[in-house]
N, C-alpha and C positions, 0 to 999 in steps of 0.2 A: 457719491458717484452721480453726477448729471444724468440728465436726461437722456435717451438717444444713446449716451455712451457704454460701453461692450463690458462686460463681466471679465476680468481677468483670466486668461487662462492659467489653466493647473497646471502648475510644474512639479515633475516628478522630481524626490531628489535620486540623482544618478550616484552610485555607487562609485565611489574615488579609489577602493583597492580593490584587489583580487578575494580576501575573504570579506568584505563587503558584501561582492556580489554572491559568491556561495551563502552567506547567512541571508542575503533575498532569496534565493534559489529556496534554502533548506526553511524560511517561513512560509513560501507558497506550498512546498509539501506537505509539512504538517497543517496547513489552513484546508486543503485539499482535504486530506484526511479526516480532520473534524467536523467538516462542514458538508462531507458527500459519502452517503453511507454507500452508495456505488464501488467507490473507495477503500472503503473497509473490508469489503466482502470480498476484492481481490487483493486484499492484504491476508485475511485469513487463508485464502485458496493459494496464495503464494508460501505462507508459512505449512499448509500442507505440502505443496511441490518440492520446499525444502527437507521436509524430514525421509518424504519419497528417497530423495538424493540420497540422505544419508545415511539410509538403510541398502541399497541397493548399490552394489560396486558398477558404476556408468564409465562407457565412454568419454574422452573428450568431446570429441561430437554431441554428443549427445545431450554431456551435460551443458555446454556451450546454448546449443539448441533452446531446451526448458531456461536456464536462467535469461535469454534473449525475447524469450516468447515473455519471461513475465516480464520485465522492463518495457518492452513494447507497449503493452497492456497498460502498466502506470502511466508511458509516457502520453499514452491518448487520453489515458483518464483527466489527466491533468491539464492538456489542451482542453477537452472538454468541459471545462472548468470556468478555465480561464474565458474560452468564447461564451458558456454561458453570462458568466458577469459582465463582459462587453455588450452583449445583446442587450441586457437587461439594463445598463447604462445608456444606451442609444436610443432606445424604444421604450416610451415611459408608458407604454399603454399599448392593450392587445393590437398585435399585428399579425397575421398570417404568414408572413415573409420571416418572421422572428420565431415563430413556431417552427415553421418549415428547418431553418436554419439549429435548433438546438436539437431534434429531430432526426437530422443528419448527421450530426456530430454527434450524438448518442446512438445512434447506427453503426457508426465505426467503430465503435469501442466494442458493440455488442458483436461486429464481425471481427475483431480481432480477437476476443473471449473466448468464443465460439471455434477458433482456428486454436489455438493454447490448446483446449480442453484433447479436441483433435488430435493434435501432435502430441501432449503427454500420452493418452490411449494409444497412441503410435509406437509411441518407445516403450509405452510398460506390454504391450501384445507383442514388441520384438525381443524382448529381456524377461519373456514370461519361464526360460527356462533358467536365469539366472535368479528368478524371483523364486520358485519353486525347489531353491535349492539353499537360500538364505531365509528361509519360513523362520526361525528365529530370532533372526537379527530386525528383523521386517514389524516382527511381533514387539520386542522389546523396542524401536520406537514409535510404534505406536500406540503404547503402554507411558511414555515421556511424549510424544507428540501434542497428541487429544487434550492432555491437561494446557499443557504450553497453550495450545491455540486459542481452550476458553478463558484462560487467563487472558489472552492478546486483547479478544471478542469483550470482556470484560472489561477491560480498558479504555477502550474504544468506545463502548459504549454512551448512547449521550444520556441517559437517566442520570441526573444527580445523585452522586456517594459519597458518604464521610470518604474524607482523607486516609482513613484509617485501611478501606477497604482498595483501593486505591495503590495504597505501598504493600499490602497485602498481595496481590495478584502482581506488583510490579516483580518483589521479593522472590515470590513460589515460580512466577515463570524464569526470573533468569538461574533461580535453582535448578529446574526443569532443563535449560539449555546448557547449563554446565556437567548437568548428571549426564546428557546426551554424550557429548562430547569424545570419551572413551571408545564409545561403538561406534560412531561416527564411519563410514567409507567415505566421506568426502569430505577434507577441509573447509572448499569452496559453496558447499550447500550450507556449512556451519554456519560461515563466516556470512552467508545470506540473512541466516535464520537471526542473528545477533543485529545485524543492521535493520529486519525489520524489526526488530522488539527495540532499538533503541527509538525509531520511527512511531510506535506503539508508545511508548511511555512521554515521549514528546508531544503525543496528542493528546493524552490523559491530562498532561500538563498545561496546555494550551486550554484544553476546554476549562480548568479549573480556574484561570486566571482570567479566561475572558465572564465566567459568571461571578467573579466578583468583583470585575470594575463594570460590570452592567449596572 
């Protein structure tokens, strides 16, 4: 390249089908996931909200409600994300305006968390006589829950673990999720709870392949 003459710009390559674009979609999630332990921790608070569901017979409404609040919640996380890595791309050195800017967008995610946590306390104080009357069902998952979720949290986690431990916690959780299943009052809290543990072991995954072509 001469003198004077301009760097090439970066061409993205653009996605030619339809599952193209969702396998970009679904590797910005799980990079999300391994990469931002923000992330994580409303993944495990979402695998709690799920088992809530499933022990508690909900409205539509309702359940509507909670599964909206937590998608909302991912979908900023992951805005958040993404503007961080822009910032970080455009500003190769401390700026105040780039602070200010990651700052704010980690603002909004903490006020949308903050509103979730809200609105669940909202529906379990209006269902506290529907709660107090399923004290068993309530009990038994979360007797299957708690393990599920440190299995998830053990996944996720980024310490380095033999493989072994790894299919271990992948194994005993989706054990866990199928033992659920039976006591279940909601399909759709299930059918939550299985999409974040597949989300969950796709990270596990990812983290394992990105330390060994480092």
């Amino acid at each position: 390249m001469s003198v004077g003459e301009r760097p090439p710009l970066f061409q993205a390559t653009r996605p030619n089908t339809f599952w193209a674009s969702v396998s970009y979609a679904w590797a910005g999630l799980v990079h999300t996931v391994v990469h931002q332990r923000n992330m994580r921790m409303h993944m495990l608070a979402a695998m709690m909200v799920g088992f809530v569901g499933t022990g508690i017979p909900l409205g539509l409404a309702e359940k509507v409600t909670m599964i909206f609040c937590v998608l909302l919640v991912f979908f900023a996380e992951v805005l958040n994300s993404a503007l961080e890595h822009l910032v970080d791309l455009a500003v190769q050195q401390f700026d105040e305006k780039a602070r200010v800017t990651k700052n704010a967008a980690a603002a909004g995610v903490l006020v949308l968390a903050l509103g979730t946590v809200v609105i669940f306390a909202a529906v379990l104080v209006h269902n506290v006589d529907t709660i107090a009357s399923h004290g068993v069902q309530i009990q038994r998952q979360v007797v299957l829950g708690v393990p599920f979720i440190i299995c998830a949290g053990g996944l996720m986690h980024e310490s380095p673990k033999p493989i072994a431990v790894d299919w271990l916690f992948g194994v005993v959780g989706f054990l866990l999720w199928v033992a659920s299943l039976p006591f279940s009052e909601s399909a759709v809290f299930s059918a939550m709870n299985f999409g974040l543990w597949v989300v969950t072991v796709a990270a596990a995954r990812e983290r394992r392949l990105t330390r060994v072509t480092a």
